[in-house]
FIZA-206692 format. One record per atom (N, C-alpha, C, O): x, y, z. Coordinates in pm, whole numbers, padded with zeros to 5 digits, always signed. Example, Ala and Ser with C-alpha at 12.3 -4.5 7.8 and 13.67 -1.06 7.14 Angstrom:
2
+01319-00569+00780
+01230-00450+00780
+01320-00330+00780
+01424-00332+00846
+01285-00225+00708
+01367-00106+00714
+01290+00003+00787
+01341+00114+00804
This chain:
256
+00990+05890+08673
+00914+05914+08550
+01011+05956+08440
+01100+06040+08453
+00988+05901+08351
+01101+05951+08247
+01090+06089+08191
+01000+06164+08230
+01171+06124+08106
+01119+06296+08074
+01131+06256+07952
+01081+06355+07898
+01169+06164+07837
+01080+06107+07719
+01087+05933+07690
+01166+05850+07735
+00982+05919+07607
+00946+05756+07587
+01083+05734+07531
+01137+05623+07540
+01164+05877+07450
+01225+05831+07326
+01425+05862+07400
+01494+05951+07351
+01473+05780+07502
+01608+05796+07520
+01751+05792+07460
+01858+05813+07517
+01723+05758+07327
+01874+05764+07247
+01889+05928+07223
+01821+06018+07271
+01989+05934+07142
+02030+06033+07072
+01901+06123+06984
+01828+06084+06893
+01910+06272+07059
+01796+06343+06984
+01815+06296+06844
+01925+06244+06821
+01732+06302+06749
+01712+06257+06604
+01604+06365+06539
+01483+06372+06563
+01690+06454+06442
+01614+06541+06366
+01533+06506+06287
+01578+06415+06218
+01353+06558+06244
+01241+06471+06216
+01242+06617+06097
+01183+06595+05991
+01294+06730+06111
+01262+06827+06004
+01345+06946+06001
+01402+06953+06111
+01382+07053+05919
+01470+07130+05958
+01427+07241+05802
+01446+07221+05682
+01372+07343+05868
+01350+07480+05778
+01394+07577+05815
+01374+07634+05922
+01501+07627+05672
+01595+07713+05652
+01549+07834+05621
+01515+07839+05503
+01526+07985+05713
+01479+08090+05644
+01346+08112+05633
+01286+08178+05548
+01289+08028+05762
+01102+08047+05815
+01181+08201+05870
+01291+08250+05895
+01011+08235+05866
+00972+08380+05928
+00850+08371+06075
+00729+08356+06088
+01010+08398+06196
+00933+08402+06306
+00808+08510+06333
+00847+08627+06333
+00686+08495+06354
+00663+08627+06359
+00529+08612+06538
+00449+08527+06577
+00570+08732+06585
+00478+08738+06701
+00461+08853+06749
+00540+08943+06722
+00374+08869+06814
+00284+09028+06857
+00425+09089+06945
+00491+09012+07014
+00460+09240+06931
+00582+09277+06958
+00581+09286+07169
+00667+09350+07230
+00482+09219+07233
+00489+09229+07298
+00555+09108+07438
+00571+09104+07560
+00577+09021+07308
+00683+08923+07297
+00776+08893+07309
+00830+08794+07357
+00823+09026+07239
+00976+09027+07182
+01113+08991+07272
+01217+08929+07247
+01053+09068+07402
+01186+09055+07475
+01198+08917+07591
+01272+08891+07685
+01067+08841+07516
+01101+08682+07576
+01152+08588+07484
+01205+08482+07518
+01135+08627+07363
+01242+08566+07255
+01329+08613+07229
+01320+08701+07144
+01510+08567+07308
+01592+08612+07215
+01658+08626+07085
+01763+08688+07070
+01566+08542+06952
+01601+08563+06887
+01591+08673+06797
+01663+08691+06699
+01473+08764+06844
+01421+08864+06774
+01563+09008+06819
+01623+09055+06916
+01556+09018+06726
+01678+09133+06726
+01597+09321+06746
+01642+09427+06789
+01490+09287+06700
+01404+09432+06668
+01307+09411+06681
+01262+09297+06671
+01231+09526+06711
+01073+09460+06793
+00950+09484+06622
+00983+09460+06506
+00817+09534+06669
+00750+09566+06536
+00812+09685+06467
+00859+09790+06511
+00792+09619+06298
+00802+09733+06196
+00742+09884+06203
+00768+09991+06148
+00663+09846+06283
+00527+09967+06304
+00430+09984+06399
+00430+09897+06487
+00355+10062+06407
+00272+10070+06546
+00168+09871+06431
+00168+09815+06321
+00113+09858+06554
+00005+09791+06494
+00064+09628+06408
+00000+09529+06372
+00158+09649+06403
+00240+09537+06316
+00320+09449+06389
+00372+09493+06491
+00342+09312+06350
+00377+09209+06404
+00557+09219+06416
+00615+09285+06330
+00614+09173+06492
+00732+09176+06496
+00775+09020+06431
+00740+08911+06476
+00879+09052+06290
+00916+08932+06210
+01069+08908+06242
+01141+09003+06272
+01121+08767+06235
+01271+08761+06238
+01278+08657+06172
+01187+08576+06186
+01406+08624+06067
+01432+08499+05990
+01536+08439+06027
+01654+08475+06035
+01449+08283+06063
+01501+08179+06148
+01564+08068+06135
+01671+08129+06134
+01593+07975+06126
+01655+07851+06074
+01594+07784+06202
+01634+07821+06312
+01453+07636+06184
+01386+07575+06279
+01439+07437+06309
+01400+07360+06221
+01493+07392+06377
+01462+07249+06413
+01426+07215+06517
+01438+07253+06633
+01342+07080+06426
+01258+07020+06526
+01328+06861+06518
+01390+06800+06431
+01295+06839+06615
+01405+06698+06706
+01300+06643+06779
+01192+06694+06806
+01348+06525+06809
+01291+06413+06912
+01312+06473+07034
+01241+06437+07129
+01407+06570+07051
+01387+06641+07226
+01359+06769+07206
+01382+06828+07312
+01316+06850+07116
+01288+06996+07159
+01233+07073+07049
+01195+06987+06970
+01207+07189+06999
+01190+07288+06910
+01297+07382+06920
+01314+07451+07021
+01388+07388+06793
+01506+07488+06828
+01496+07590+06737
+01487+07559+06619
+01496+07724+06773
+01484+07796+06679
+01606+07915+06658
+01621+07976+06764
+01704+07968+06540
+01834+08004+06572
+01835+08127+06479
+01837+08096+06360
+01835+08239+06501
+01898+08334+06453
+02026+08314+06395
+02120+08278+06467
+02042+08335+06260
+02219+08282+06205
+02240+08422+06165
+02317+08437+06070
+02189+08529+06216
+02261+08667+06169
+02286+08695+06319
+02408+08690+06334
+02247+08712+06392
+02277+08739+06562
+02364+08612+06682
+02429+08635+06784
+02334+08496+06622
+02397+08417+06646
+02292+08360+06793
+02371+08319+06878
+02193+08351+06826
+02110+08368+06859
+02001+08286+06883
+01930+08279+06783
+01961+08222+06975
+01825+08091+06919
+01750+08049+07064
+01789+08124+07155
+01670+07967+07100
+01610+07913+07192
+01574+07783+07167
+01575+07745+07050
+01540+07705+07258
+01513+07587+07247
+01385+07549+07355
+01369+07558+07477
+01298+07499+07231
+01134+07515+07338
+01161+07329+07406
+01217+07250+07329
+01115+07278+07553
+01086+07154+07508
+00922+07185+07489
+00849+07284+07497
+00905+07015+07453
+00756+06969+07381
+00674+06991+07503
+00555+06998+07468
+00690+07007+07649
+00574+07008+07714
+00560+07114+07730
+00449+07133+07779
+00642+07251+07708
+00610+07366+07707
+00499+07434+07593
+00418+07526+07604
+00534+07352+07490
+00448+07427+07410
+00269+07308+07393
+00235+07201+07343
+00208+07421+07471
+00074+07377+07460
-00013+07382+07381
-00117+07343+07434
-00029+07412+07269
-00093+07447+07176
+00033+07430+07051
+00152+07460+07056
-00045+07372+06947
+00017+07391+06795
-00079+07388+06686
-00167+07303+06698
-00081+07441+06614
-00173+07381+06454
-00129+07477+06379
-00071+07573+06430
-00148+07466+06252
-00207+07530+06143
-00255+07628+06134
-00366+07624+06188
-00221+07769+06072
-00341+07877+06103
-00279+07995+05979
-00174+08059+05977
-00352+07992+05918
-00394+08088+05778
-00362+08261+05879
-00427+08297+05977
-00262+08325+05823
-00263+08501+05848
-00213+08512+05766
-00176+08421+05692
-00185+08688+05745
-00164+08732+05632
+00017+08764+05610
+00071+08798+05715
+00084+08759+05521
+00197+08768+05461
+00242+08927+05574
+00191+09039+05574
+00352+08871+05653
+00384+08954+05749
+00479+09073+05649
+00477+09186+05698
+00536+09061+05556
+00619+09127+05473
+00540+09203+05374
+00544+09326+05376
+00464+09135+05282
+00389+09208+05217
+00234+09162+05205
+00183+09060+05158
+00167+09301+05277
+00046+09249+05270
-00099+09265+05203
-00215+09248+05240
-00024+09314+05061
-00069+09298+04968
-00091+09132+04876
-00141+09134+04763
-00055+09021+04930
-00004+08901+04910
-00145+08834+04985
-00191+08874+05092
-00193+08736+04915
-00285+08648+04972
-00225+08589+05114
-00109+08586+05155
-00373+08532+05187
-00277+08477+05339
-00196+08338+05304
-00213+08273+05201
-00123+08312+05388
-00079+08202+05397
-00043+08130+05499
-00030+08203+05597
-00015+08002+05526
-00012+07906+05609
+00071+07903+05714
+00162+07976+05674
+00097+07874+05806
+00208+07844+05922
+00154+07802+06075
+00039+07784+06113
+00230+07796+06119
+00265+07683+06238
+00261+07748+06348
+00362+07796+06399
+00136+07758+06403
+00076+07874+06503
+00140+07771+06626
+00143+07652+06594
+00202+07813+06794
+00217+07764+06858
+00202+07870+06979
+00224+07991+06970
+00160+07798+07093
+00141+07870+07227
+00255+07782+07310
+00252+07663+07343
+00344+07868+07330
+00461+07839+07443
+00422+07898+07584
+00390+08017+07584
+00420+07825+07711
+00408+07828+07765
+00584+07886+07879
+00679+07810+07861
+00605+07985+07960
+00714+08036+08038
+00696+08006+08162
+00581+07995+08204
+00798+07988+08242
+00757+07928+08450
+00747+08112+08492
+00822+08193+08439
+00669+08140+08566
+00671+08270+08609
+00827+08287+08641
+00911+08199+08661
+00841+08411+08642
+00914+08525+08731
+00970+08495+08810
+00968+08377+08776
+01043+08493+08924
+01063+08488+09055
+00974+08650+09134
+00978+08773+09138
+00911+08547+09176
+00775+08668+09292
+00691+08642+09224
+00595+08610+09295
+00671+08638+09141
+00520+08652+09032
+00440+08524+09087
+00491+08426+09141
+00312+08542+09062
+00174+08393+09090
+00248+08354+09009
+00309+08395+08909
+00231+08237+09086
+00247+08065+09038
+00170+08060+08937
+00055+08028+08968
+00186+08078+08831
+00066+08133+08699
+00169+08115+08565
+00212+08230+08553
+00230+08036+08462
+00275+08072+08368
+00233+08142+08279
+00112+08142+08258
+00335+08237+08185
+00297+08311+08090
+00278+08251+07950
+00331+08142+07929
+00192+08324+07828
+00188+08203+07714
+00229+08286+07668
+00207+08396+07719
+00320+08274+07538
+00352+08307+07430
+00294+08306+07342
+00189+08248+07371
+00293+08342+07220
+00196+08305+07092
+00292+08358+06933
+00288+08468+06877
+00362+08252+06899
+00467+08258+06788
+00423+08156+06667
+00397+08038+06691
+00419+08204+06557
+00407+08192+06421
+00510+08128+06358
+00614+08193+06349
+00509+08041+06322
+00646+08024+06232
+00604+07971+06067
+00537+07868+06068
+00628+08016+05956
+00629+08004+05819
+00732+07991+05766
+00831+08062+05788
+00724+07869+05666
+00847+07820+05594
+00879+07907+05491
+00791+07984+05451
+00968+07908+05451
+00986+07961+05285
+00931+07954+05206
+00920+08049+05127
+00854+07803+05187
+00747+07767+05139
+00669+07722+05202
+00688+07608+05245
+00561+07786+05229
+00467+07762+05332
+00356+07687+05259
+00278+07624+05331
+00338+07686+05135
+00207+07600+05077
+00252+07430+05056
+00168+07343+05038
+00399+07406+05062
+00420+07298+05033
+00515+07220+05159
+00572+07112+05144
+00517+07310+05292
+00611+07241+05425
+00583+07286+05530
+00663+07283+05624
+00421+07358+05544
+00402+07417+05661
+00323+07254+05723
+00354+07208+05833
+00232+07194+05641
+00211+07085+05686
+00328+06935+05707
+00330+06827+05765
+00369+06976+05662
+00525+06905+05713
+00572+06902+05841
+00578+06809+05921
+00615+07048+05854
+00616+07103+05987
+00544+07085+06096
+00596+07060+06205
+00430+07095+06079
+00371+07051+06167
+00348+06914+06216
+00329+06878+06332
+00352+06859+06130
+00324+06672+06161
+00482+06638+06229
+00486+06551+06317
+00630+06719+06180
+00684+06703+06249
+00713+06703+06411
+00765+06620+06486
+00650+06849+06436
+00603+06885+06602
+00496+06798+06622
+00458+06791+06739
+00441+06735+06546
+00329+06666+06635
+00377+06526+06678
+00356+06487+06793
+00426+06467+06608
+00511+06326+06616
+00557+06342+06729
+00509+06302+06836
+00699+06430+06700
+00783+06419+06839
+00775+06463+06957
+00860+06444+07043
+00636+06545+06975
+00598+06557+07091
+00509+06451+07176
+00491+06442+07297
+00446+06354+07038
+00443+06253+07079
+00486+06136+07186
+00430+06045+07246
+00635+06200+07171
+00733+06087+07201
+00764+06143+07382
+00823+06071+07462
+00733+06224+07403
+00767+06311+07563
+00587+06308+07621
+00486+06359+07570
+00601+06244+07720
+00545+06213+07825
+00486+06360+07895
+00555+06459+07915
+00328+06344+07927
+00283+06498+07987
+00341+06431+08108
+00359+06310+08111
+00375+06522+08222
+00416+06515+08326
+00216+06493+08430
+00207+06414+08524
+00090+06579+08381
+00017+06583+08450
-00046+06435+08425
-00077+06358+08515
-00057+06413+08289
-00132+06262+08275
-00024+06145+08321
-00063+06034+08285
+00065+06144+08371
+00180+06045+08420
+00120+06055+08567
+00120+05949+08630
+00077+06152+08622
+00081+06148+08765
-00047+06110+08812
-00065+06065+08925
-00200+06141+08668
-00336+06040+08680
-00285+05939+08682
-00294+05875+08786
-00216+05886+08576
-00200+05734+08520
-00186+05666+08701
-00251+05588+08770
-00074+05741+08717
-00031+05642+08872
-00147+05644+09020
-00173+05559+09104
-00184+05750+09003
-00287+05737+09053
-00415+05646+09019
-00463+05580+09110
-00447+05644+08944
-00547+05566+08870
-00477+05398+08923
-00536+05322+08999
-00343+05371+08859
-00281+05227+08898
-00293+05208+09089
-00310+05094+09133
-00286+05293+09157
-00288+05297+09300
-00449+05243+09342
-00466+05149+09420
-00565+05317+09278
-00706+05258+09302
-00706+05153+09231
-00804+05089+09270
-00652+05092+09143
-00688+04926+09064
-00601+04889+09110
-00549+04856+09003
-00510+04854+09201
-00461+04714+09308
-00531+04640+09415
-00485+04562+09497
-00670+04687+09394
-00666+04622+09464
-00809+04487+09346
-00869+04536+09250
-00826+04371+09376
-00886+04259+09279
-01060+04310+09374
-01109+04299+09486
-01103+04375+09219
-01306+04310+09256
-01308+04203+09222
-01244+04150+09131
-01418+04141+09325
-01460+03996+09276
-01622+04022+09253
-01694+03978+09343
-01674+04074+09167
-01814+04086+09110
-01880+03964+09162
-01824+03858+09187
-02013+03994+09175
-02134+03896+09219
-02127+03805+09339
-02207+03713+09356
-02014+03840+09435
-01986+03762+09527
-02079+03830+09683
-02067+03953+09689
-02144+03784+09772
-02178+03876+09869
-02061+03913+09980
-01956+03848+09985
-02081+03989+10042
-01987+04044+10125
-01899+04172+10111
-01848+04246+10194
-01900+04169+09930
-01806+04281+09907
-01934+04413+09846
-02036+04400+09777
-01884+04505+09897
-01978+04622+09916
-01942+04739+09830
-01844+04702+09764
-01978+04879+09794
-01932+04968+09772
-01885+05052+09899
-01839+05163+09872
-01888+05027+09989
-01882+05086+10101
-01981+05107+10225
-02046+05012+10269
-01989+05215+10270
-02099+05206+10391
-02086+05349+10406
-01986+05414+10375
-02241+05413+10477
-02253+05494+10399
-02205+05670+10531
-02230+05789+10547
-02136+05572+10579
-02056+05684+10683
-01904+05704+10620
-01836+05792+10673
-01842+05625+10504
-01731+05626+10462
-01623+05528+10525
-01500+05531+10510
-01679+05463+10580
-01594+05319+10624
-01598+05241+10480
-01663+05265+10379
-01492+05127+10512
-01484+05034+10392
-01584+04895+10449
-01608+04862+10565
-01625+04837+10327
-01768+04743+10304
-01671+04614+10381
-01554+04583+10359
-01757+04564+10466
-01769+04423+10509
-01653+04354+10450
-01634+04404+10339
-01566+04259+10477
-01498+04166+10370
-01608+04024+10366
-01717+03990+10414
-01496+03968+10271
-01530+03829+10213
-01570+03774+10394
-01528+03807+10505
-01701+03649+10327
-01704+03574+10431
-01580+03434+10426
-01526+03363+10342
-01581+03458+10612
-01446+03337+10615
-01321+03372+10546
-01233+03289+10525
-01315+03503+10510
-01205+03547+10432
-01106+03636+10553
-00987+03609+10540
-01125+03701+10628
-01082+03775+10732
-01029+03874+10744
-00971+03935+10834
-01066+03893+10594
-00982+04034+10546
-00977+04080+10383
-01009+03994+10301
-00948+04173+10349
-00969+04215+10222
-00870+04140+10121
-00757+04111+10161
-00915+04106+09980
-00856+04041+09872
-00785+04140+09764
-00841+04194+09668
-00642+04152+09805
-00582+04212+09765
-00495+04169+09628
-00554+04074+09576
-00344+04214+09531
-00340+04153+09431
-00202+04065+09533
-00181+03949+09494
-00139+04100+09619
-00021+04054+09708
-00118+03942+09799
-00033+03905+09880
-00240+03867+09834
-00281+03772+09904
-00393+03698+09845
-00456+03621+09917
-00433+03718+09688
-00538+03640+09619
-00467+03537+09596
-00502+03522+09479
-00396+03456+09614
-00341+03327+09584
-00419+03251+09731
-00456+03134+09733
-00430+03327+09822
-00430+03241+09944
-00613+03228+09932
-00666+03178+10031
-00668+03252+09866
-00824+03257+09908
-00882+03194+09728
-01003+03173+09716
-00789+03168+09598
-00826+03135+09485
-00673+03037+09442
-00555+03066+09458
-00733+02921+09385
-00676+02843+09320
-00640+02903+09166
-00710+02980+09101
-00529+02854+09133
-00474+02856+08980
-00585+02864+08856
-00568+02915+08745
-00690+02808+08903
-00823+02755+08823
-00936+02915+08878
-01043+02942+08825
-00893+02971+08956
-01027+03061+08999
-01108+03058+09088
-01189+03149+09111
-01089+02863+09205
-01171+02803+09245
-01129+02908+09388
-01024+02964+09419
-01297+02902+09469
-01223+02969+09619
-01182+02849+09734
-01251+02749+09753
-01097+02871+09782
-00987+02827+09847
-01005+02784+10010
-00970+02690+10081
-01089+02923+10030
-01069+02933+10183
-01044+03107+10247
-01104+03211+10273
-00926+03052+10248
-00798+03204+10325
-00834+03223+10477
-00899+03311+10534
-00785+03139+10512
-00831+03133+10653
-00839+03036+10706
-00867+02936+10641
-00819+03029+10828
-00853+02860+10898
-00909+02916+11070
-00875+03022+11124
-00985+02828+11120
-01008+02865+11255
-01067+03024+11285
-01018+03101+11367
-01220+03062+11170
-01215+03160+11200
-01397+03186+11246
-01456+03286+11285
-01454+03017+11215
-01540+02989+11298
-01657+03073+11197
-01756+03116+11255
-01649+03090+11080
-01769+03114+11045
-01760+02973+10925
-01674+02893+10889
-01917+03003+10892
-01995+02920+10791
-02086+02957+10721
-02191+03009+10758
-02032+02921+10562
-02108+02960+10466
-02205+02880+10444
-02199+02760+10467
-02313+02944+10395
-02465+02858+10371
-02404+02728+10245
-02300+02764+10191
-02448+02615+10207
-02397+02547+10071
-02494+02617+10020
-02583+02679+10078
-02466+02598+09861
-02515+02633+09748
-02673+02501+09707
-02662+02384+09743
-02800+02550+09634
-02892+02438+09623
-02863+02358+09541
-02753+02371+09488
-02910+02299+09521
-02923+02135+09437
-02889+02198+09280
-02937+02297+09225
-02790+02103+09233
-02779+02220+09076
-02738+02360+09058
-02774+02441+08973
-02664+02373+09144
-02600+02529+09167
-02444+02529+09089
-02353+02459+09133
-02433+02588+09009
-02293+02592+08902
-02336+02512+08760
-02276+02532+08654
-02448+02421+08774
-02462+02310+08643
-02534+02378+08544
-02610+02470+08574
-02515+02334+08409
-02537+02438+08284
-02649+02355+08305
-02611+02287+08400
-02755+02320+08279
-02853+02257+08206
-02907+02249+08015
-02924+02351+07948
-02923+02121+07966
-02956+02145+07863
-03089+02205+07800
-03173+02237+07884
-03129+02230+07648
-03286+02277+07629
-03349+02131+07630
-03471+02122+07611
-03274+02013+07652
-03411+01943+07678
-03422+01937+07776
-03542+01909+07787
-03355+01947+07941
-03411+01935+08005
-03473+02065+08095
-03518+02072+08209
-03454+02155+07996
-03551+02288+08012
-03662+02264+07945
-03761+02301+08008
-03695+02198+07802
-03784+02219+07769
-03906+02084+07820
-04021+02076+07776
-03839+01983+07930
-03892+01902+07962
-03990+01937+08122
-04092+01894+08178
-03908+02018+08141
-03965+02128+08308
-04056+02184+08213
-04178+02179+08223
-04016+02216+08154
-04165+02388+08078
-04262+02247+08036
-04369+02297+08069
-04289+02148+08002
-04355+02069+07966
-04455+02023+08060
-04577+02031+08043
-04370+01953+08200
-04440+01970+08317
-04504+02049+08366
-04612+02018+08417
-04459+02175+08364
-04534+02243+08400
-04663+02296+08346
-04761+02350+08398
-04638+02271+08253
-04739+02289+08165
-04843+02200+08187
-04955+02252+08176
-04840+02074+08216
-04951+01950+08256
-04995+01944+08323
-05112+01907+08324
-04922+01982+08434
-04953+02029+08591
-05021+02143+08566
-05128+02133+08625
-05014+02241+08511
-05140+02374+08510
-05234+02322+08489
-05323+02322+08573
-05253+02239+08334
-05402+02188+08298
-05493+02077+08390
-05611+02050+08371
-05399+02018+08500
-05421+01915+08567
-05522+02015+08687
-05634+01981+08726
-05468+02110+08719
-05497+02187+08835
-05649+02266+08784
-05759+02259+08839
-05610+02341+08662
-05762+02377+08599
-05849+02276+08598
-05956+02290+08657
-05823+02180+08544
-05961+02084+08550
-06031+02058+08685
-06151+02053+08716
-05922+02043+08752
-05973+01961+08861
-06009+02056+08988
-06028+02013+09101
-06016+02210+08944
-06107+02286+09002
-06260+02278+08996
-06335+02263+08899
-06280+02291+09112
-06430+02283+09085
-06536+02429+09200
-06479+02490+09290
-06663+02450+09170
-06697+02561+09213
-06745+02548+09367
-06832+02463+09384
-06708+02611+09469
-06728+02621+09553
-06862+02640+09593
-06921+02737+09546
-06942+02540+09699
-07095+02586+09733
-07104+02592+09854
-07043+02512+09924
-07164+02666+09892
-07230+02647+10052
-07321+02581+10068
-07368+02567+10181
């Protein structure tokens, strides 16, 4: 399975100089870029970041500590948009940024349970590149493959190998002890996508698949596969029609 659609050289899609990380201080010591935890009881812990976002990851770098992390895209489960208030001064109307839930692999010992994160990031200018930002993380996460829907997908491809042939008798949904349905008649076995050549022609026509296996199919009646036209439908409905009135008349009342 690949670990992205996108294999050349990571390729930077956006890059903001001097966003303000900000996340509940209880955080802090799973991001190393945060140097200091909250300003205050009750208050968010802020650090100013330099972000890029790439075709392989979310990088985020402390340039006063020297300092940064690098999220990939399947870690972070959650992203959007989300209006809070000016972590610096909050006397300042709210403003915009780039709410994300990062996801951590437990502990060693800890349940098999990951931890989420929950980090903020705001541009410098957040009214005119927080939506930027974001369409950037959304793109390139685009481009990386979930690991859980890769492993439906193949599953899903494992139950469609094998060919339905609709309206045919013989083929069943099953039986109702959990055995598999009857096969094809004269077929001797199930129509798979590795042996439908041997039981269907190039054209669709059936074939056979089998020789010497001693059964026999009923033929088909008189006019079985032939389109018919409306006249000679509307020439039957005609008959029949003559033939009713023929039959009314020529009833008569029963006497003892």
């Amino acid at each position: 399975m690949p670990l992205t659609f996108y294999d050349a050289k990571p390729v930077l899609h956006f890059h903001a100089v001097g966003a303000r990380a900000v996340t509940s201080g209880e955080y802090v010591k799973d991001l190393p870029f945060f140097s200091d935890g909250p300003a205050g009881e009750g208050r968010p812990a802020v650090e100013t970041v330099d972000a890029y976002i790439s075709t392989e990851n979310v990088t985020l770098f402390n340039t006063t500590t020297a300092t940064g992390l690098s999220i990939p895209y399947p870690n972070i489960s959650l992203h959007a948009i989300q209006r809070l208030e000016d972590p610096v001064d909050s006397a300042k109307k709210e403003v915009p940024g780039l709410f994300m839930q990062i996801e951590t692999p437990p502990k060693e010992g800890e349940e098999d349970m990951p931890s989420v994160i929950e980090l903020a990031l705001i541009p410098s200018d957040p009214d005119t590149t927080t939506q930027q930002l974001y369409e950037a993380v959304t793109n390139c996460s685009n481009l990386v493959p979930d690991e859980d829907e890769e492993m439906d997908m193949d599953m899903e491809n494992a139950h469609n190998n094998r060919i339905v042939i609709e309206g045919l008798s013989g083929i069943g949904m099953g039986t109702s002890d959990g055995g598999l349905p009857p096969p094809f008649p004269g077929s001797g076995g199930w129509i798979t996508a590795e042996n439908v050549g041997e039981y269907f022609d190039a054209d669709g026509n059936w074939i056979g698949g089998g020789e010497g296996e001693g059964e026999e199919v009923e033929p088909l009646g008189e006019g079985a596969g032939r389109v018919r036209g409306h006249d000679e439908i509307d020439g039957e409905e005609a008959q029949n029609d003559t033939n009713g009135d023929d039959e009314e008349v020529n009833k008569r009342p029963r006497t003892d």
